[in-house]
SEDO-590346 format. One line per 10 residues: number of its first residue (from 1); their letters; for each residue z, y, x of N, C-alpha, C, O, CB. Coordinates in Angstrom, 3 decimals, padded with zeros to 6 digits, always signed. Glycine has a CB too. Example, Ala and Ser with C-alpha at 12.3 -4.5 7.8 and 13.67 -1.06 7.14 Angstrom:
2
1	AS	+007.800,-005.690,+013.190,+007.800,-004.500,+012.300,+007.800,-003.300,+013.200,+008.465,-003.319,+014.236,+009.046,-004.473,+011.308  +007.080,-002.250,+012.850,+007.140,-001.060,+013.670,+007.870,+000.030,+012.900,+008.039,+001.138,+013.409,+005.725,-000.598,+014.084 $
% end
This chain:
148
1	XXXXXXXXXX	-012.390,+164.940,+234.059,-012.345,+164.469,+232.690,-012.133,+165.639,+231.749,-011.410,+166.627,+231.881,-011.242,+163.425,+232.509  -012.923,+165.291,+230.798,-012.706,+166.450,+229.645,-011.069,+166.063,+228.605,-010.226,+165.168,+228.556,-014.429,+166.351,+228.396  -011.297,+167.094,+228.068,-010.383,+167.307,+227.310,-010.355,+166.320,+225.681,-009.428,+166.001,+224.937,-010.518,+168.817,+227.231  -011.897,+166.067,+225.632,-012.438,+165.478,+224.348,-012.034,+163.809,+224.512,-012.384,+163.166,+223.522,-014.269,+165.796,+224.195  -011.370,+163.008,+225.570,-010.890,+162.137,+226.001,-010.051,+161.912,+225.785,-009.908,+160.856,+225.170,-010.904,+162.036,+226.725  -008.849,+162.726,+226.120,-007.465,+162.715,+225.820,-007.427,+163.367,+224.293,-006.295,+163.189,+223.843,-006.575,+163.583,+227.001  -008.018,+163.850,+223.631,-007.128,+164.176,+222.141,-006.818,+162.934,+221.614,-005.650,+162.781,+221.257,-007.968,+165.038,+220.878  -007.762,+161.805,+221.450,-006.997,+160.484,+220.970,-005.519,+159.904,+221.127,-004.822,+159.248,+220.353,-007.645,+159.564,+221.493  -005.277,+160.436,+222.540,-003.837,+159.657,+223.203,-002.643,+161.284,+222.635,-001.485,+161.162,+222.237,-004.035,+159.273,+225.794  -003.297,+162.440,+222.761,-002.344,+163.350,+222.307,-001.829,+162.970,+220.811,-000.686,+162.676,+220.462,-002.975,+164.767,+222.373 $
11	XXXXXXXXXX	-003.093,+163.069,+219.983,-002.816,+162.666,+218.801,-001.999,+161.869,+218.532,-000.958,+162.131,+217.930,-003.587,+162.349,+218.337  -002.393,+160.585,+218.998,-001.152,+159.854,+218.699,+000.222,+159.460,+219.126,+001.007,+158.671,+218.600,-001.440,+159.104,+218.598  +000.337,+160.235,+220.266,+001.805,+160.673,+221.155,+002.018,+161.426,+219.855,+002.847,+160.904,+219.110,+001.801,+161.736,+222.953  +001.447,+162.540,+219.425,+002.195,+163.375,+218.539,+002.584,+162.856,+217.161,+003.708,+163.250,+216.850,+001.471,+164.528,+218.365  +002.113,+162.242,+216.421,+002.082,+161.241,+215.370,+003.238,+160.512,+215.475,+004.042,+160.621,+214.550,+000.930,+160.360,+215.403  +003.691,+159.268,+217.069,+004.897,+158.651,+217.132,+005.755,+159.648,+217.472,+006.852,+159.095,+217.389,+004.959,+157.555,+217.994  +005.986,+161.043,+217.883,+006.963,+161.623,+217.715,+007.259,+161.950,+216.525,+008.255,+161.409,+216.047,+006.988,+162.424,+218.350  +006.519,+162.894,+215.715,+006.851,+163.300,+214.016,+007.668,+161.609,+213.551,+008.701,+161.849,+212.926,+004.813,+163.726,+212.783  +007.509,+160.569,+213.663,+007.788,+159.405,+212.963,+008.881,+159.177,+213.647,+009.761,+159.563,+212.876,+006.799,+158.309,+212.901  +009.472,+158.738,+214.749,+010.559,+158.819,+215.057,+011.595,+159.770,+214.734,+012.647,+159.439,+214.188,+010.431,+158.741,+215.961 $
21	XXXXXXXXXX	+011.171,+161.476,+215.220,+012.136,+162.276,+214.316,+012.203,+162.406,+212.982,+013.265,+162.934,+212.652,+012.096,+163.374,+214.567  +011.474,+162.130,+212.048,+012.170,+161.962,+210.669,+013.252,+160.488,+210.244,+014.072,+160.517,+209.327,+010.838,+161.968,+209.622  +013.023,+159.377,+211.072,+013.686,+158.472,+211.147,+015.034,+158.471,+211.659,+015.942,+157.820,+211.142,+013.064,+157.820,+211.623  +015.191,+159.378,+212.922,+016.462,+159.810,+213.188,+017.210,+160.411,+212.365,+018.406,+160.147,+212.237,+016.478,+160.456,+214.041  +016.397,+161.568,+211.502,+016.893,+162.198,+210.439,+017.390,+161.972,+209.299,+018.107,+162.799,+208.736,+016.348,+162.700,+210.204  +016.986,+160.463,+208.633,+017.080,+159.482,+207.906,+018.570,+158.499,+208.407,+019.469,+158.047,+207.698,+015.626,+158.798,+208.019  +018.441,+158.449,+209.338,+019.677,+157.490,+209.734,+020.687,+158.153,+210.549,+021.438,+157.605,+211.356,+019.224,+156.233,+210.559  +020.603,+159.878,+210.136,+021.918,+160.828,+210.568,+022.414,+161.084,+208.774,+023.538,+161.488,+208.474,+021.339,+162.729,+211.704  +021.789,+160.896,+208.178,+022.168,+161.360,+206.839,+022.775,+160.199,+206.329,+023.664,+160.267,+205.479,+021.011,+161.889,+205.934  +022.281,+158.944,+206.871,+022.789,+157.563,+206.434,+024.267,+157.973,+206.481,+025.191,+158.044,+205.671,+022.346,+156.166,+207.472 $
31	XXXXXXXXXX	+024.048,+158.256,+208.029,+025.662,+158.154,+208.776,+026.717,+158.753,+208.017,+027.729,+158.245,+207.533,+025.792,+158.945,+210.237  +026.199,+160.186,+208.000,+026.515,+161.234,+207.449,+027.781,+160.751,+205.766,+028.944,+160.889,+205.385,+024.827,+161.992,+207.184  +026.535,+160.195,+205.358,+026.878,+159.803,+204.334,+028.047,+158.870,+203.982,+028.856,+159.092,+203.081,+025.963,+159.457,+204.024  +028.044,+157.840,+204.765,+029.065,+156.644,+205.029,+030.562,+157.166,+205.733,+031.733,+156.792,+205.677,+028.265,+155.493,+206.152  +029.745,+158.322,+206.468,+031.736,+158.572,+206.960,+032.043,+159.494,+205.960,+033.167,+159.997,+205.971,+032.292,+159.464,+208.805  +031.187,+159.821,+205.042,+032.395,+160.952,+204.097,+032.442,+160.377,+202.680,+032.244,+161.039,+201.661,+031.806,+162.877,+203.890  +032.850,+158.505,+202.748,+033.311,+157.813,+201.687,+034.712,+157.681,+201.770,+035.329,+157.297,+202.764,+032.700,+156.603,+201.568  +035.308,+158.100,+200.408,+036.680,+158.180,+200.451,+037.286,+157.277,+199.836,+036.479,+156.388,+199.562,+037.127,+159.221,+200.057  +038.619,+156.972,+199.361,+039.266,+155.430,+198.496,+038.632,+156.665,+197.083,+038.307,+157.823,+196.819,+041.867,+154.739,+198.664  +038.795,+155.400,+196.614,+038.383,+155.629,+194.725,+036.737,+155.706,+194.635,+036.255,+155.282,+193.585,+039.111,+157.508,+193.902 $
41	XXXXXXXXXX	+035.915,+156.161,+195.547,+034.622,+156.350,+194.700,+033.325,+155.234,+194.516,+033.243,+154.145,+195.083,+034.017,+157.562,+195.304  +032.806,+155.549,+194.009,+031.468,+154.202,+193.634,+030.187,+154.045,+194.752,+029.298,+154.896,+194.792,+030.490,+154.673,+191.933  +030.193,+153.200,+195.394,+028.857,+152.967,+196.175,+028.189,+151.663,+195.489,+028.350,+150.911,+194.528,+029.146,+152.700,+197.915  +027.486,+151.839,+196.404,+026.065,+150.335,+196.111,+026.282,+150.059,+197.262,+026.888,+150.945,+197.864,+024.085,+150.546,+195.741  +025.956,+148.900,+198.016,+025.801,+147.767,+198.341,+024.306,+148.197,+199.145,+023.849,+149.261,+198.727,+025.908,+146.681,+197.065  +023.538,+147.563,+200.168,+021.727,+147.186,+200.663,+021.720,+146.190,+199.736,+020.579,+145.995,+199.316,+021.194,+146.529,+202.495  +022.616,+145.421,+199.209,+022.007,+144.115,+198.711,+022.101,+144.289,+196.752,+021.678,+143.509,+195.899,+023.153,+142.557,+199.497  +022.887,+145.742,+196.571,+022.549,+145.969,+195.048,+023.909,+146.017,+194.835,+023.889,+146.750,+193.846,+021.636,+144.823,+194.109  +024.799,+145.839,+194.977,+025.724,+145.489,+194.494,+026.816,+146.764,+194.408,+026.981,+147.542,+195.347,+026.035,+144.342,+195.177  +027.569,+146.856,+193.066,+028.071,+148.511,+192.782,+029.115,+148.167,+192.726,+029.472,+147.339,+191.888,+027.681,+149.481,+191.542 $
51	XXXXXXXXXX	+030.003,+148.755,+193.692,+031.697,+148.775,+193.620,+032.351,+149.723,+194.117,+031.822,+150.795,+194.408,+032.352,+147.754,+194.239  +033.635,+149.459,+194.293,+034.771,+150.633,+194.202,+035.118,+150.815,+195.939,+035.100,+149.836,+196.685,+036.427,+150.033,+193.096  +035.343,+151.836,+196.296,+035.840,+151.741,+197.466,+037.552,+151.760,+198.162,+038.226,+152.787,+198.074,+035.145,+152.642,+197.856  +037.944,+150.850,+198.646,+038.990,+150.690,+198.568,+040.153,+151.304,+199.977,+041.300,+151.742,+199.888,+038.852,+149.354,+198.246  +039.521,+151.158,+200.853,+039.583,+151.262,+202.281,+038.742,+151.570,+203.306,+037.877,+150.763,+203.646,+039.878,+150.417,+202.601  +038.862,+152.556,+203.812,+038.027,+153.062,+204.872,+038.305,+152.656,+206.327,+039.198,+153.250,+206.931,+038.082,+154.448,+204.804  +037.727,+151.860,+206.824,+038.515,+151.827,+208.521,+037.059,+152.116,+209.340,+036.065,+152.523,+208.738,+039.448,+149.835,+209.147  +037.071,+151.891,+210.574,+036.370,+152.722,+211.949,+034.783,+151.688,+211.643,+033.673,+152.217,+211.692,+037.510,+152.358,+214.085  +034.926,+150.631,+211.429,+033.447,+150.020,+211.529,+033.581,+149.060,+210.203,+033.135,+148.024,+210.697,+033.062,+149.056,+213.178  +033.866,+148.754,+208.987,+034.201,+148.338,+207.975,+034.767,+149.133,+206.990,+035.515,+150.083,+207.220,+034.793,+147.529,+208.226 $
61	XXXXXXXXXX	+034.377,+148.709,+205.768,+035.109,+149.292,+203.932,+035.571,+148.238,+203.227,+034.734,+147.352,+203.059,+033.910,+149.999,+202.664  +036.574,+148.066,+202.788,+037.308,+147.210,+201.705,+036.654,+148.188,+200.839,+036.531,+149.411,+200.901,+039.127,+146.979,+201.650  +036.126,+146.958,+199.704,+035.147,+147.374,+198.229,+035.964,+146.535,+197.024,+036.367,+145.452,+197.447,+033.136,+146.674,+198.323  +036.169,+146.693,+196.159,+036.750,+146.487,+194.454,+035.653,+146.098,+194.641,+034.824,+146.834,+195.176,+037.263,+147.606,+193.121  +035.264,+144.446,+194.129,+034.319,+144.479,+193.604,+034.430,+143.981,+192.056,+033.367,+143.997,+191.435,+033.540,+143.880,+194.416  +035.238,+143.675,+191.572,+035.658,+143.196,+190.220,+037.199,+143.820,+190.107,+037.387,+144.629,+191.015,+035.586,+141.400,+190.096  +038.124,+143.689,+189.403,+039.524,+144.052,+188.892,+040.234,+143.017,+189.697,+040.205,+141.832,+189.366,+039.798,+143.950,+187.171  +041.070,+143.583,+191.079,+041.740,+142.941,+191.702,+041.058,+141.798,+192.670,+041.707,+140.790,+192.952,+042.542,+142.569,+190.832  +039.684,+142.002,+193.181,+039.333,+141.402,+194.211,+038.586,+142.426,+195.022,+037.748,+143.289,+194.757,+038.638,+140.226,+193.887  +039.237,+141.987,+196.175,+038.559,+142.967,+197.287,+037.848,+141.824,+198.518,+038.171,+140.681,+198.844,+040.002,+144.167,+198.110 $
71	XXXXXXXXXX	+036.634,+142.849,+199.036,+035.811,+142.549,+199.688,+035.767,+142.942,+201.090,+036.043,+144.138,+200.996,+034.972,+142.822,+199.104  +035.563,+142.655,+202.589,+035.136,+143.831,+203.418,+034.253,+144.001,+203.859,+034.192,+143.239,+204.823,+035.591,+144.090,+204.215  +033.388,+144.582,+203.791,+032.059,+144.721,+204.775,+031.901,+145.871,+205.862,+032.794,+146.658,+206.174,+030.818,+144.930,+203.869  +030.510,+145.833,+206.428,+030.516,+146.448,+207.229,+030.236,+147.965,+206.786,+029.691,+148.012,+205.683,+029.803,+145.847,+208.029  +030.489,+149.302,+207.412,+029.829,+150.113,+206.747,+028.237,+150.522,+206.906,+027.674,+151.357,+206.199,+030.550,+151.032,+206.877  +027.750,+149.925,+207.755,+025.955,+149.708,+207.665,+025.398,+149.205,+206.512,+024.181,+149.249,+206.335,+025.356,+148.680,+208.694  +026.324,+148.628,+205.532,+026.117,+147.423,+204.128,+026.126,+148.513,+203.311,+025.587,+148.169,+202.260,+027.459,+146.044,+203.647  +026.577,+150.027,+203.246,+026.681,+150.416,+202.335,+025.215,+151.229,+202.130,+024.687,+152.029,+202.903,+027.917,+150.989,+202.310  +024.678,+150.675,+200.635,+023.573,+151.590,+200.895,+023.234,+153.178,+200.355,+022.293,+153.882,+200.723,+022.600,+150.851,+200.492  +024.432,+153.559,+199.243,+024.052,+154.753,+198.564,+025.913,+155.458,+198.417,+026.710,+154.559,+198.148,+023.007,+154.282,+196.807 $
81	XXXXXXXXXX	+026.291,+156.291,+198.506,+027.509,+156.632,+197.937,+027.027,+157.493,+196.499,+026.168,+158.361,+196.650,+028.462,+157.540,+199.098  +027.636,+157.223,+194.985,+027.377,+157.331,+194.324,+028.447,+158.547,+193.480,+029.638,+158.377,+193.741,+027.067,+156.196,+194.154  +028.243,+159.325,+192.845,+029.165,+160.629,+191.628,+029.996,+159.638,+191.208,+029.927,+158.411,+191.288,+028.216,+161.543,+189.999  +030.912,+160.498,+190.677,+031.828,+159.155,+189.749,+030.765,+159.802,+188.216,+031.033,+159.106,+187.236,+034.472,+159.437,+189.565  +029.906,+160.704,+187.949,+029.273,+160.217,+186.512,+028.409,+159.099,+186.791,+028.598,+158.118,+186.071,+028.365,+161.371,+185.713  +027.611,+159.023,+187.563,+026.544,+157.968,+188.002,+027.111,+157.039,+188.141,+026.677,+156.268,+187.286,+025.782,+158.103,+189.102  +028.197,+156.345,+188.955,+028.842,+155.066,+188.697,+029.040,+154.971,+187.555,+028.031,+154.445,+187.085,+029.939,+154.789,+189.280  +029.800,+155.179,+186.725,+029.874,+155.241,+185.402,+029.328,+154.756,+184.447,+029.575,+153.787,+183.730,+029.802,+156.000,+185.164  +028.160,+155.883,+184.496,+026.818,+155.322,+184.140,+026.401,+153.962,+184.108,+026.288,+153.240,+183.117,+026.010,+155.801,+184.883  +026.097,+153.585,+185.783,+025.876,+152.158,+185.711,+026.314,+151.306,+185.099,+025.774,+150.589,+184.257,+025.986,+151.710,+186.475 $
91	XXXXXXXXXX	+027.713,+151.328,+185.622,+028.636,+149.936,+186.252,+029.298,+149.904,+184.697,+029.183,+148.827,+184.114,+030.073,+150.242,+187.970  +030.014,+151.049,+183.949,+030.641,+150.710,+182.517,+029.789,+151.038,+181.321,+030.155,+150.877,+180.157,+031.968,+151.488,+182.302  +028.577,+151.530,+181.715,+027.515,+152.755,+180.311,+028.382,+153.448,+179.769,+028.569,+153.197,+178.578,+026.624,+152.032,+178.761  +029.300,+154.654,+180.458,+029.962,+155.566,+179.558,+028.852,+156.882,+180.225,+028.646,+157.154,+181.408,+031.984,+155.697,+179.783  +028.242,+157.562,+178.917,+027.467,+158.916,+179.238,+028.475,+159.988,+179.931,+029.539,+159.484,+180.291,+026.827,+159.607,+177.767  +028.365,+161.008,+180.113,+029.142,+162.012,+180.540,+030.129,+162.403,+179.532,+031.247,+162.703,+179.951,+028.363,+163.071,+180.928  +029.872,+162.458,+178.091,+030.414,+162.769,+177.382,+031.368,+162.043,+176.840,+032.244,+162.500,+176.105,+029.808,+163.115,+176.870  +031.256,+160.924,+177.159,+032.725,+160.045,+177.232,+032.207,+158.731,+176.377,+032.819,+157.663,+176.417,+034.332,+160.967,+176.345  +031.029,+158.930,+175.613,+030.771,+157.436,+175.077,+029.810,+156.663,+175.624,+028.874,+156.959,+176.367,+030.426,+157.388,+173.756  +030.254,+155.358,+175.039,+029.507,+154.454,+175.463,+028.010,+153.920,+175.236,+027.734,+154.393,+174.134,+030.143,+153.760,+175.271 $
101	XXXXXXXXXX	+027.126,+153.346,+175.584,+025.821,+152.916,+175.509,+025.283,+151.184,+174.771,+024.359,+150.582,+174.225,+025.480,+153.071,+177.046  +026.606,+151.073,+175.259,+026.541,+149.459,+175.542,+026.564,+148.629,+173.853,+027.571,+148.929,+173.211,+028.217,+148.931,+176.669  +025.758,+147.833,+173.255,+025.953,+147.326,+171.894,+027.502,+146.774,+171.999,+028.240,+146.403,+172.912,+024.757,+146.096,+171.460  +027.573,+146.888,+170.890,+028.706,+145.492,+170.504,+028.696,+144.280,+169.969,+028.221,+143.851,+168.917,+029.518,+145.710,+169.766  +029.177,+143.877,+170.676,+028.777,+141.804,+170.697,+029.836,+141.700,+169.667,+030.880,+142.282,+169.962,+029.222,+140.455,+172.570  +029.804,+141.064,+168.474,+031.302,+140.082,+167.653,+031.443,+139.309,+168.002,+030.620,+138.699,+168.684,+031.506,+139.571,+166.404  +032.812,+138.844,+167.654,+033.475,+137.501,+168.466,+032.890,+136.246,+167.190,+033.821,+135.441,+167.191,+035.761,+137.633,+168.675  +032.415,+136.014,+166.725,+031.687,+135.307,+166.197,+030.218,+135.315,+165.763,+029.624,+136.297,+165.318,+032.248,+135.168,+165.523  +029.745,+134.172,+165.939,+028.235,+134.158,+165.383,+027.679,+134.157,+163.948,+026.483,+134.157,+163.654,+027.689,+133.068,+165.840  +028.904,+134.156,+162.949,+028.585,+134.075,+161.896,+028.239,+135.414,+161.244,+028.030,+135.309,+160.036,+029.444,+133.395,+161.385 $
111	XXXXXXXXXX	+028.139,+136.533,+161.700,+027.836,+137.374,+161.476,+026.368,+137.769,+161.949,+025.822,+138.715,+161.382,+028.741,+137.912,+161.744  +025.736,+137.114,+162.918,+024.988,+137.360,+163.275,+023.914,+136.542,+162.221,+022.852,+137.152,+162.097,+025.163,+137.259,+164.559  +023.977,+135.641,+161.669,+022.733,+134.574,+160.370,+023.125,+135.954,+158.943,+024.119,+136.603,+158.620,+023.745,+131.891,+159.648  +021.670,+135.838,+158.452,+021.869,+136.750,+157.126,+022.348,+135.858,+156.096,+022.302,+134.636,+156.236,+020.486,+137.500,+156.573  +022.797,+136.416,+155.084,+023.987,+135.860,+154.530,+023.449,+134.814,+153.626,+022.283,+134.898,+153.241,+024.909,+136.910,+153.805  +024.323,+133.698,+153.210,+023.769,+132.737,+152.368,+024.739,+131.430,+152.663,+024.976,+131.581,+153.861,+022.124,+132.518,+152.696  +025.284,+130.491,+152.337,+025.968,+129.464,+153.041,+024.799,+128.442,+153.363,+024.549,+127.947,+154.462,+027.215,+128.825,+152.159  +024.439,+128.330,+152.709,+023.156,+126.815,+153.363,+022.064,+127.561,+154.229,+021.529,+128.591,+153.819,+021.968,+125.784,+151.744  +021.737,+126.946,+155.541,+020.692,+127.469,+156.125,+019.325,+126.600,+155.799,+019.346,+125.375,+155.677,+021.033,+127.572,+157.579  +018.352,+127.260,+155.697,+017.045,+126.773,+154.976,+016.129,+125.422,+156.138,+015.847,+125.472,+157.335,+015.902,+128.495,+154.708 $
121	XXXXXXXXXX	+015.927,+124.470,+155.215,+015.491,+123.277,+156.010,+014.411,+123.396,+156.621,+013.632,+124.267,+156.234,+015.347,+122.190,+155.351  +014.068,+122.575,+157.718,+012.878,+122.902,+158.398,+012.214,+122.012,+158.663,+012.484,+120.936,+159.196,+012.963,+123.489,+159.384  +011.145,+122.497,+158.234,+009.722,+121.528,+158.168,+009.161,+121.164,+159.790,+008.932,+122.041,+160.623,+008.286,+122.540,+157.239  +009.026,+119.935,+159.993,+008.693,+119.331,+161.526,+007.382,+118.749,+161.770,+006.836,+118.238,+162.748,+009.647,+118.179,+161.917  +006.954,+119.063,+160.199,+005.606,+118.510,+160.693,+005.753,+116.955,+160.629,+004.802,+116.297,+161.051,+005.228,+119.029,+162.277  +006.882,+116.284,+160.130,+006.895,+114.249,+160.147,+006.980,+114.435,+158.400,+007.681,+114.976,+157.545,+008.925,+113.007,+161.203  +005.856,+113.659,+158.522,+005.641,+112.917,+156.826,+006.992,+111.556,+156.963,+007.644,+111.097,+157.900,+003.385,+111.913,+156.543  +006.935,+111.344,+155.773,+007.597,+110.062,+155.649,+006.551,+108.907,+155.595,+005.352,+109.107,+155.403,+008.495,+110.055,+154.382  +007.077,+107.758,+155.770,+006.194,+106.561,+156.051,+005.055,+106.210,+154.653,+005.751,+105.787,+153.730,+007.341,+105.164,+156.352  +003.962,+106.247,+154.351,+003.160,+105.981,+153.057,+004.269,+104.968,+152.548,+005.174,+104.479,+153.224,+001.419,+105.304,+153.243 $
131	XXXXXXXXXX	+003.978,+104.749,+151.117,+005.272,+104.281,+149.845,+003.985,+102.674,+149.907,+002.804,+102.859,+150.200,+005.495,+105.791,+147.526  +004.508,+101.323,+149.595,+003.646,+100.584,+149.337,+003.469,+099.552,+150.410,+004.459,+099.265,+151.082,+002.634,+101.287,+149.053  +002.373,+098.986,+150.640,+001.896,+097.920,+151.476,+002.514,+098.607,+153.147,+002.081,+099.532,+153.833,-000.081,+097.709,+151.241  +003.634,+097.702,+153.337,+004.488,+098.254,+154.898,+003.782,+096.855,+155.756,+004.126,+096.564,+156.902,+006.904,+098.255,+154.852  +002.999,+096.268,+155.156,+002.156,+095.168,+156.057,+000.921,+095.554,+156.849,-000.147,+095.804,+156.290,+001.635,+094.077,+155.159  +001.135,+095.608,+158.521,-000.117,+096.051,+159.085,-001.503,+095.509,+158.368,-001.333,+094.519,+157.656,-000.086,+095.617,+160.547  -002.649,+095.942,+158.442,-003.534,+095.490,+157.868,-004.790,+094.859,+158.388,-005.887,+094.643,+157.872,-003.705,+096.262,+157.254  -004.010,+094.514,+160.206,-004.958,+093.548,+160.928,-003.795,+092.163,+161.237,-003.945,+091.414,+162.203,-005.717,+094.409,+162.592  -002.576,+092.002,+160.163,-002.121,+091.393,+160.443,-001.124,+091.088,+161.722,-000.566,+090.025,+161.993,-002.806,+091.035,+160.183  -001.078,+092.163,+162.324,-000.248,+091.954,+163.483,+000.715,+092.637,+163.647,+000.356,+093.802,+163.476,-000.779,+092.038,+164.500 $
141	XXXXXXXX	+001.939,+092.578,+163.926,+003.389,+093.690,+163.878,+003.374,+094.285,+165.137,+002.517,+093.903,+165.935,+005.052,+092.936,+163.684  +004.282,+095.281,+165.509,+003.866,+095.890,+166.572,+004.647,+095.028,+167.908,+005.571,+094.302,+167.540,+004.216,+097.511,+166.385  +004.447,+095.041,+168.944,+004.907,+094.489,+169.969,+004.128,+092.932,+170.067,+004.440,+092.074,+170.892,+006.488,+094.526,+169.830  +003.262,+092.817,+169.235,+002.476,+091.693,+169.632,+001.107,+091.926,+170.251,+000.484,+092.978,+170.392,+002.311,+090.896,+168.520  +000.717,+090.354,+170.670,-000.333,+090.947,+171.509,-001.392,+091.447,+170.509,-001.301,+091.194,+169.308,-000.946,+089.883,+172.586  -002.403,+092.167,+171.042,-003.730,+092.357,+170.489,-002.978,+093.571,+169.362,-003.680,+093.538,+168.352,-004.625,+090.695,+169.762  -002.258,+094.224,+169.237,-001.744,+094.918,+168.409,-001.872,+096.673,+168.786,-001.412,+097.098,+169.846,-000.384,+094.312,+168.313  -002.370,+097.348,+168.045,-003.037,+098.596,+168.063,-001.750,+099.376,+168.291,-001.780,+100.602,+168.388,-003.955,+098.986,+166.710 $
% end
């Protein structure tokens, strides 16, 4: 057998190796990554979700996920460990420079209508009933038979 036979099967022996070792490489950096999360800093979640880290143990993380509730998951769940500017960022919109992004909502809506006390009436498209003869004009009221 020639050689022009086997390049197909080399080729692609060599192909599933390159793909496996970058995948290993991918899920040593995962690792990598997950054991050097410490208490206080910001991760994400696989499923999105951005919180505080609270506790580190051997196959699980206690996560802040709101002010005074904690979570545990596994540490395979964690998908990104994040800067404390980049959490930040996200989770409160404070820039680096210390301000914020975020509008400000008022505690009332009356600020939000432009000013005026009466709000302007609105047309619906319903006429009022014609003025005059309120007598059908085939003689029949409604809910009777033969009545349009």
């Amino acid at each position: 057998m020639s050689l022009m036979t086997f390049l197909p099967f080399i080729v692609l022996i060599g192909a599933m190796i390159l793909m496996t070792r970058s995948a290993k490489k991918k899920q040593q950096a995962a690792a990598q990554m997950r054991d050097h999360m410490t208490a206080g800093t910001g991760v994400r979640t696989i499923g999105g979700m951005y919180a505080t880290v609270k506790e580190v143990g051997d196959d699980t993380v206690t996560l802040e996920v709101a002010p005074g509730v904690h979570a545990v998951y596994a540490k395979n769940a964690i998908g990104a460990v994040l800067e404390d500017a980049e959490y930040n960022r996200i989770v409160h919109g404070i820039d680096e420079d210390g301000t914020t992004d975020t509008p400000v909502v008022p505690d009332d809506a009356s600020s939000l209508t432009k000013g005026g006390d009466e709000a302007p009436k609105l047309d619906l498209g319903k006429k009022d009933a014609p003025e005059g003869d309120d007598e059908p004009k085939d003689g029949k009221a409604d809910g009777e038979a033969g009545a349009k």
